[in-house]
PAZAPA-4460 file (N, C-alpha, C; in steps of 0.05 Angstrom, whole numbers, plus 32768, in hexadecimal, padded with zeros to 4 digits):
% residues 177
    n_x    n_y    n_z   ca_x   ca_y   ca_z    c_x    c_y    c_z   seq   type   mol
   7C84   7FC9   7E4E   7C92   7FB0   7E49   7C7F   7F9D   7E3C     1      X     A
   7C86   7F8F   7E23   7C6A   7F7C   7E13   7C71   7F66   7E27     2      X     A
   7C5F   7F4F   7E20   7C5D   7F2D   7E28   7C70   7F20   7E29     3      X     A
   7C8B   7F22   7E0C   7C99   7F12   7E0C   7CB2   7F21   7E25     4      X     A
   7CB7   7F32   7E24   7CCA   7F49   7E3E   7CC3   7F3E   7E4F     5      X     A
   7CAB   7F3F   7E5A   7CA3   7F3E   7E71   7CAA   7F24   7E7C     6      X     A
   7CA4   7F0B   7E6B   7CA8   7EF2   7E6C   7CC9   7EED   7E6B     7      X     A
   7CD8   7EFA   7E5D   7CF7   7EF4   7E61   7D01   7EF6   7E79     8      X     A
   7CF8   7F10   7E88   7CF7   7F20   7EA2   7CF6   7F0F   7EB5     9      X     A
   7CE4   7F04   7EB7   7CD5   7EF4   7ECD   7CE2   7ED2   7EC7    10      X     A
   7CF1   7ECE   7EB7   7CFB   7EB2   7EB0   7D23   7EBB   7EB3    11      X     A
   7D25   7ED5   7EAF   7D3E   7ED8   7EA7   7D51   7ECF   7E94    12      X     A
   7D41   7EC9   7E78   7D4C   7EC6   7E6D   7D4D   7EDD   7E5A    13      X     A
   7D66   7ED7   7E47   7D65   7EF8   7E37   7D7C   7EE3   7E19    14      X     A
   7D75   7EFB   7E07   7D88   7EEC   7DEC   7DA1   7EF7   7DF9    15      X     A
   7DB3   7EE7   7DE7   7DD8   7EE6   7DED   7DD9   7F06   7DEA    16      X     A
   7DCE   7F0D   7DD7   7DDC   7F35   7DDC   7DD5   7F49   7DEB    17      X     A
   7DB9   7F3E   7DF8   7DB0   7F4D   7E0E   7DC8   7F53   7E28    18      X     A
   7DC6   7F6E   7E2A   7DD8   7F6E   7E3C   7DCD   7F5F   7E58    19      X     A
   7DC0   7F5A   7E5B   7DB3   7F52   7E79   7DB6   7F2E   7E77    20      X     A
   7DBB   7F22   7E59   7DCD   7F08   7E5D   7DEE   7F0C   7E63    21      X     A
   7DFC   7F23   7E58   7E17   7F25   7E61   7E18   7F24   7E7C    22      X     A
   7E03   7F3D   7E86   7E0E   7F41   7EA2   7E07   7F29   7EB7    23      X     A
   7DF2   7F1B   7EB1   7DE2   7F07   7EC1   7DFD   7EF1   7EBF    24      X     A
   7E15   7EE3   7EA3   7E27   7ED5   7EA4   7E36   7EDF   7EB1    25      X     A
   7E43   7F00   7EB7   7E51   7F01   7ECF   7E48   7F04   7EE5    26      X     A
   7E32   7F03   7EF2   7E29   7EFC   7F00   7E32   7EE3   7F15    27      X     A
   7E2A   7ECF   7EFE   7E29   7EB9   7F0F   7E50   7EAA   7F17    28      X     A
   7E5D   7EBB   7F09   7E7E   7EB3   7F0C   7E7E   7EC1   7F26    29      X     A
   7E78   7ED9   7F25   7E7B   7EEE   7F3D   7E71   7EE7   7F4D    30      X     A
   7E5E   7EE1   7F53   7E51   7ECB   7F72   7E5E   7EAF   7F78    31      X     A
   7E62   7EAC   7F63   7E75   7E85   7F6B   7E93   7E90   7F76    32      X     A
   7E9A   7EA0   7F6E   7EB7   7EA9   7F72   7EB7   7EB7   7F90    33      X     A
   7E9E   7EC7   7F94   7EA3   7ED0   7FAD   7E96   7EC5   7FC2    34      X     A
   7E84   7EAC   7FBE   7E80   7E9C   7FCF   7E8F   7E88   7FDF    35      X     A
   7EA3   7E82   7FC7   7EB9   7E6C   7FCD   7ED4   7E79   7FE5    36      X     A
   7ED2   7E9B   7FDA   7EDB   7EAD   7FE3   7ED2   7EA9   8007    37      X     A
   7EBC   7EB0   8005   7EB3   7EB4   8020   7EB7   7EA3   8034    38      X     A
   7EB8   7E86   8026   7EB6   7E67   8034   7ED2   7E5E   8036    39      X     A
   7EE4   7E62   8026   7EFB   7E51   8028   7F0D   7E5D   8041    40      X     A
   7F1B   7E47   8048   7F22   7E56   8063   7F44   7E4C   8063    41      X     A
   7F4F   7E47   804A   7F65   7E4C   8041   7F6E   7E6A   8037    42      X     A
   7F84   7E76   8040   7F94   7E8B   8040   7F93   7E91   8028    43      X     A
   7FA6   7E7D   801A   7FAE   7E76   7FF9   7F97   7E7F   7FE8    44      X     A
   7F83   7E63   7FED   7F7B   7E6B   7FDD   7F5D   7E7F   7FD4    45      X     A
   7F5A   7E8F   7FF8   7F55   7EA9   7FF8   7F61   7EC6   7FDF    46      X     A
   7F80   7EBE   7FE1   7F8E   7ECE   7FD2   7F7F   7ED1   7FB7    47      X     A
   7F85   7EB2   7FAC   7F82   7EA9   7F92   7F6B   7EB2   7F8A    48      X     A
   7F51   7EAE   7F9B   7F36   7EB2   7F8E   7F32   7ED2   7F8F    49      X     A
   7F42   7EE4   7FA1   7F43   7F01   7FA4   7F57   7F09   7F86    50      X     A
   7F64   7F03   7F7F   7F71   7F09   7F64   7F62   7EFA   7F46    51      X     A
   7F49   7EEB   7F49   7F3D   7EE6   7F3A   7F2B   7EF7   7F30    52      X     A
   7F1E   7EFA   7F46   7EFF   7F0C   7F4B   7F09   7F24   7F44    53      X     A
   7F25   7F2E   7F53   7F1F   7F4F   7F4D   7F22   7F5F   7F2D    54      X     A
   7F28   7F53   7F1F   7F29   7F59   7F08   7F14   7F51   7EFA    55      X     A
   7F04   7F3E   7EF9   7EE3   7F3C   7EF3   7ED4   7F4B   7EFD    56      X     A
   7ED4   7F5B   7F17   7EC4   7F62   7F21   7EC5   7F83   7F1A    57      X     A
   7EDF   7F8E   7F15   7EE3   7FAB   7F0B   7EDD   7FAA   7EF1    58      X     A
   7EE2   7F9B   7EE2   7EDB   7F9C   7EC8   7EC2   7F9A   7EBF    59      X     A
   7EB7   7F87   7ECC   7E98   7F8B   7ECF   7E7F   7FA3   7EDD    60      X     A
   7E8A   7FAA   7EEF   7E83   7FCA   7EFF   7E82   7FD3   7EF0    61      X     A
   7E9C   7FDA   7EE2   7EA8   7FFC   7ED5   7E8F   7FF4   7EBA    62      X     A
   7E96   7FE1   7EAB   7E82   7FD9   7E90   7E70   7FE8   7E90    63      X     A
   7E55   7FD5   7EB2   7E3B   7FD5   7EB6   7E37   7FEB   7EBA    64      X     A
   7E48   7FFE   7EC6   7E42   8017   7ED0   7E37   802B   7EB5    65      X     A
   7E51   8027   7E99   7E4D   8034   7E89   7E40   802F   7E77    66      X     A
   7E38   8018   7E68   7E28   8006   7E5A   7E07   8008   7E65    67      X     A
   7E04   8003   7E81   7DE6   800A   7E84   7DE2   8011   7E9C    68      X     A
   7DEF   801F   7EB4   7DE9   8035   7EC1   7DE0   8047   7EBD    69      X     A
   7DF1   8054   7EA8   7DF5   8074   7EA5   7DD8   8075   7E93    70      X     A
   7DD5   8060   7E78   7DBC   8060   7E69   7DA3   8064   7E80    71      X     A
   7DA6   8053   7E99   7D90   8054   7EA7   7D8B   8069   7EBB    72      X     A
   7DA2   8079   7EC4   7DA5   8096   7ED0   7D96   80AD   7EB8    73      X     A
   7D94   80AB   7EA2   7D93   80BB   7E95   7D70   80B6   7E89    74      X     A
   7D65   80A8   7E90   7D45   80A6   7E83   7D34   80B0   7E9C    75      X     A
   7D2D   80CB   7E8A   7D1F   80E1   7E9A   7D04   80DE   7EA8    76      X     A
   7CF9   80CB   7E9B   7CDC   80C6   7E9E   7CDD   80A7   7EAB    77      X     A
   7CF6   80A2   7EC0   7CEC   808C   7ECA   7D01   8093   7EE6    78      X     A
   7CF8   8094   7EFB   7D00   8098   7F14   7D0E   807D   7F21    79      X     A
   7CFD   8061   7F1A   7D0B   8047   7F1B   7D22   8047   7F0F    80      X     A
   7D24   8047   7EFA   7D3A   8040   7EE5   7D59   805C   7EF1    81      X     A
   7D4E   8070   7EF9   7D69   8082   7F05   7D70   8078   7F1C    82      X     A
   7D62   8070   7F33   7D64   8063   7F47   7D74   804E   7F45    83      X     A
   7D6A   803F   7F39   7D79   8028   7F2F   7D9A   8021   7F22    84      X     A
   7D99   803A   7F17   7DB8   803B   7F13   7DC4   8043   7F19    85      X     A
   7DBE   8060   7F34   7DC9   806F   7F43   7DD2   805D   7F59    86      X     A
   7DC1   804D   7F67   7DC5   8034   7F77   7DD5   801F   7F71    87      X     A
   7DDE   8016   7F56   7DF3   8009   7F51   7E06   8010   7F50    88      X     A
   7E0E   8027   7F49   7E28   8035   7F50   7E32   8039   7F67    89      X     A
   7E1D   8036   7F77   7E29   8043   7F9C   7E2E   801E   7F9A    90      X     A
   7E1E   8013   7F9D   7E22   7FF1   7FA7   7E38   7FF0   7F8C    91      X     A
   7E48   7FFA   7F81   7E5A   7FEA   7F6B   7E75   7FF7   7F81    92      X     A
   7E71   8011   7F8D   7E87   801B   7F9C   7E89   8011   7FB6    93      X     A
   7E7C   8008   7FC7   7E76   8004   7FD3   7E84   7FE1   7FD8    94      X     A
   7E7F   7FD3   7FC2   7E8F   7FBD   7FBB   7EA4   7FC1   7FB4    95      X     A
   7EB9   7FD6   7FA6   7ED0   7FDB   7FA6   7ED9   7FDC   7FB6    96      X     A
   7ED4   7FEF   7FD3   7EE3   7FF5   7FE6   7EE6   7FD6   7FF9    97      X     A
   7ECC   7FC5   7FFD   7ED7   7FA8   8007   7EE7   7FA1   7FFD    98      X     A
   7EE7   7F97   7FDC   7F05   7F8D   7FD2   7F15   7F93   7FD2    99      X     A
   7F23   7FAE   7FD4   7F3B   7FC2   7FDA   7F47   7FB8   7FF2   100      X     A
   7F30   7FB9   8009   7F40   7FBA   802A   7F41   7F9A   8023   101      X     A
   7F3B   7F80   8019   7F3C   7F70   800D   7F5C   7F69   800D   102      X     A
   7F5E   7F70   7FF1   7F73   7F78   7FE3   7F92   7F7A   7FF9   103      X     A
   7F88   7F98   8004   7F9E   7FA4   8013   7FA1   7F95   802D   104      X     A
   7F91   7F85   8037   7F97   7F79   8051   7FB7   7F5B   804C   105      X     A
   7FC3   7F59   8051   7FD9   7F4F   8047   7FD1   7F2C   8054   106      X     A
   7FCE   7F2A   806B   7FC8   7F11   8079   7FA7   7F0F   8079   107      X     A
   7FA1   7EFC   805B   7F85   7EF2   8052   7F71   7EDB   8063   108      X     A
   7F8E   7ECF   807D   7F82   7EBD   8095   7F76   7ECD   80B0   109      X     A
   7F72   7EE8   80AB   7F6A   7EF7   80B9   7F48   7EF1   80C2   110      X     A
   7F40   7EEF   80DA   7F1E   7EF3   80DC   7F14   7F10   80C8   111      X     A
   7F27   7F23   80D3   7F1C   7F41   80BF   7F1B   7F3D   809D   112      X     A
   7F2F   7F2F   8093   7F2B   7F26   807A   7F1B   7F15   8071   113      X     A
   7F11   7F04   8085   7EF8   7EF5   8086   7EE1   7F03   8081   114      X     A
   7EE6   7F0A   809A   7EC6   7F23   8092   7EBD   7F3B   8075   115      X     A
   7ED9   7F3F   806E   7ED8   7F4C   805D   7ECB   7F36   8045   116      X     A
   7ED8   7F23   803D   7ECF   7F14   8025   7EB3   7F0E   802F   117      X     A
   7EAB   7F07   8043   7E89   7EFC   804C   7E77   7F1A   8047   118      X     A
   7E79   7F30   804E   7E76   7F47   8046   7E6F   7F44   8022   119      X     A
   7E87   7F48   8018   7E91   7F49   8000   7E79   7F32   7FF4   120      X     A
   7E71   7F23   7FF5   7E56   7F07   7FE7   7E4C   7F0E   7FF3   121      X     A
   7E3D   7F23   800E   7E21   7F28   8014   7E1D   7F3C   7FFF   122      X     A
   7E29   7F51   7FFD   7E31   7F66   7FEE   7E1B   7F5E   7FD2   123      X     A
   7E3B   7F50   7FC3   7E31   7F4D   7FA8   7E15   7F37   7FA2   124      X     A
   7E0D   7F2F   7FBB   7E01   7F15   7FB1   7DDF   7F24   7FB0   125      X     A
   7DE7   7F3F   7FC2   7DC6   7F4F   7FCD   7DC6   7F62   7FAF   126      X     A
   7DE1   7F6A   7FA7   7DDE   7F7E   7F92   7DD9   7F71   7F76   127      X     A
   7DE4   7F52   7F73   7DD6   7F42   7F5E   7DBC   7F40   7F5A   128      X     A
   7DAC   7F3E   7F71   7D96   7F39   7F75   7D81   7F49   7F68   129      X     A
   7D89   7F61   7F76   7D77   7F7A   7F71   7D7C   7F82   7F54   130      X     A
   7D96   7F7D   7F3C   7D96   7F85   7F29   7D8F   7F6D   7F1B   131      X     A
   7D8A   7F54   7F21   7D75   7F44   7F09   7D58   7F42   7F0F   132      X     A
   7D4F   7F54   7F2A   7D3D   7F5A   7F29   7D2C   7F70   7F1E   133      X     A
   7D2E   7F85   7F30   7D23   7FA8   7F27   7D36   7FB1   7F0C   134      X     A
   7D52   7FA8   7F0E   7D5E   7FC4   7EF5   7D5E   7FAC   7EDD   135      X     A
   7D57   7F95   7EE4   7D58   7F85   7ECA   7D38   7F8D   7EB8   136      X     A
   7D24   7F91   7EC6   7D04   7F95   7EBB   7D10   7FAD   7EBE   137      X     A
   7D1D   7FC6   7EC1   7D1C   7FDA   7EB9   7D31   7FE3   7E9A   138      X     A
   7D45   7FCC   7E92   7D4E   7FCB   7E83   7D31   7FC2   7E6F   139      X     A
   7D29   7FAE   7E6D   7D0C   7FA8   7E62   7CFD   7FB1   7E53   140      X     A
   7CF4   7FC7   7E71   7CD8   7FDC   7E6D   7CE3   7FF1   7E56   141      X     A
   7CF9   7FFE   7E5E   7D06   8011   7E4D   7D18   8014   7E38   142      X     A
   7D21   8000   7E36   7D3A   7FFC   7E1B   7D32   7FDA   7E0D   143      X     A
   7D2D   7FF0   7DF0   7D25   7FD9   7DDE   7D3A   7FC1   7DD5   144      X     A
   7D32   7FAA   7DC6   7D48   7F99   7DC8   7D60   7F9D   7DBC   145      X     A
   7D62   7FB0   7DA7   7D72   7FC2   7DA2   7D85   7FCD   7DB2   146      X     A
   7D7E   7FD9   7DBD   7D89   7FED   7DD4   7D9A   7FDA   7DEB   147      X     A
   7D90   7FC8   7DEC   7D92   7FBA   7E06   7DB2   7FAB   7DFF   148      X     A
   7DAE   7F99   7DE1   7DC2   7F93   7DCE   7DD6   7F9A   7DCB   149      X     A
   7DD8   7FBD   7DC4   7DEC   7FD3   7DC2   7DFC   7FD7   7DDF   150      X     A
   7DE5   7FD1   7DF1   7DED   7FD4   7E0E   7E0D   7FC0   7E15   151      X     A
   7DFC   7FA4   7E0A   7E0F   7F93   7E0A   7E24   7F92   7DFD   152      X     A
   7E27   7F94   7DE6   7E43   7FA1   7DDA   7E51   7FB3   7DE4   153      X     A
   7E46   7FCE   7DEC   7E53   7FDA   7DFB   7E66   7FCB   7E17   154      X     A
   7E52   7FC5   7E28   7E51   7FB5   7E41   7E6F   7F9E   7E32   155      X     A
   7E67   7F8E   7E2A   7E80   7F75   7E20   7E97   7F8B   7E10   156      X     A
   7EA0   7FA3   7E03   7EB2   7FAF   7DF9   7EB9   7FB8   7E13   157      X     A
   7EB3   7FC1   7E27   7EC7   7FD3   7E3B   7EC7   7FC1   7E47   158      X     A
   7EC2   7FAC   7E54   7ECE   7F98   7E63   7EE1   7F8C   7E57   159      X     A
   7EE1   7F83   7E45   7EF7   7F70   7E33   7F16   7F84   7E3B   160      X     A
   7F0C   7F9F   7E2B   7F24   7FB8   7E35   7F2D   7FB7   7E50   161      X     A
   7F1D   7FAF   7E65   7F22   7FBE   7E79   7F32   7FA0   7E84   162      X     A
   7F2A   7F85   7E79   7F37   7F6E   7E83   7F52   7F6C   7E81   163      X     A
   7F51   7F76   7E6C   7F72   7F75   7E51   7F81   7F8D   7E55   164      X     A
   7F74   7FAF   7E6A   7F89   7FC3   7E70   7F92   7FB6   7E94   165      X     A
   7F89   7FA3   7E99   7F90   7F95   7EBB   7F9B   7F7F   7EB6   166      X     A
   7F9C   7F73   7E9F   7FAF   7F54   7E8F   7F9E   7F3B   7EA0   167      X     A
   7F88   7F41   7E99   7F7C   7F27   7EA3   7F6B   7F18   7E91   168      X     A
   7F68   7EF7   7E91   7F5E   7EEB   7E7F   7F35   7EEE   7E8C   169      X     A
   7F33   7EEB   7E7B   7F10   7EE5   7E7D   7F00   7ED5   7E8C   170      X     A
   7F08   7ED0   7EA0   7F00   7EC0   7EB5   7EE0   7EAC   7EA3   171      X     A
   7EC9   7EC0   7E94   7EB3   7EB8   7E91   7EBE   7EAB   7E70   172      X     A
   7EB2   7E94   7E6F   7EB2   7E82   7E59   7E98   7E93   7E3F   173      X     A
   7E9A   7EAD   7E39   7E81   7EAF   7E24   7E76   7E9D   7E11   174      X     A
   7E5E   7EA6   7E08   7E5D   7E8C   7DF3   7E53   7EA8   7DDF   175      X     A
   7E54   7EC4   7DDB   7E4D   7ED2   7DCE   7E68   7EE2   7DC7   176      X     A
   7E63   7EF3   7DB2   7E7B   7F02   7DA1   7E8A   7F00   7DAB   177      X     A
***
């Protein structure tokens, strides 16, 4: 990884096409959404923020998974970087199944549905963490800015798809393509 990587890394910042600025802007929707989630202690508008999130949050999974998982499952010569995306996939399922029983619990004034959303923001807020840390410098170390770019196009084309085959608007305000 040269000076200037290393320094983006450690500041978090990245250009608009880097995929690791897409994913870092849904990011931060996906933690406000499921924080408010965890805290509000209205029924309603439990509902409401559960029919927000879940369609940002699959569309973004399914993307991240294919866009720069699979790239990072597949680099032979780095044991971090497979780790790393093999681990996001279990924590991406793993967050499905909360939102599901979520989802399927009908009475959202429940303590159990409580727990589930408080769950649900420990969840995503530990698996944010760890991917703008380790799999963000392993996006870095190994994929040039090129690659990373392409990543993002990819990454922003199947989400857009995946928003628009569930009929949901874009929750995130982009400021890129």
């Amino acid at each position: 990884m040269d000076v200037l990587e290393k320094f983006r890394s450690t500041l978090g910042t990245y250009t608009g096409d880097d995929v690791r600025s897409m994913l870092k802007e849904d990011h931060e929707v996906i933690l406000d959404l499921a924080r408010e989630l965890a805290e509000t202690t209205s029924a309603a508008r439990r509902r409401t923020l559960v029919t927000q999130l879940k369609p940002l949050l699959i569309a973004h999974s399914r993307a991240e998974e294919q866009a720069v998982y699979v790239p990072l499952t597949e680099l032979r010569d780095s044991p971090d970087s497979r780790l790393a995306g093999s681990e996001g996939a279990v924590e991406h399922s793993l967050i499905d199944i909360l939102l599901g029983r979520m989802i399927d619990t009908k009475d959202a004034a429940t303590d159990m549905w409580r727990a589930h959303a408080k769950v649900l923001h420990e969840s995503l807020d530990h698996h944010i963490k760890e991917e703008e840390g380790a799999m963000f410098e392993e996006l870095g170390e190994h994929f040039s800015e090129e690659e990373r770019s392409s990543m993002g196009a990819r990454f922003r084309q199947r989400r857009a798809e995946l928003l628009a085959e569930m009929g949901a608007a874009d929750p995130v305000a982009r400021k890129y393509g």
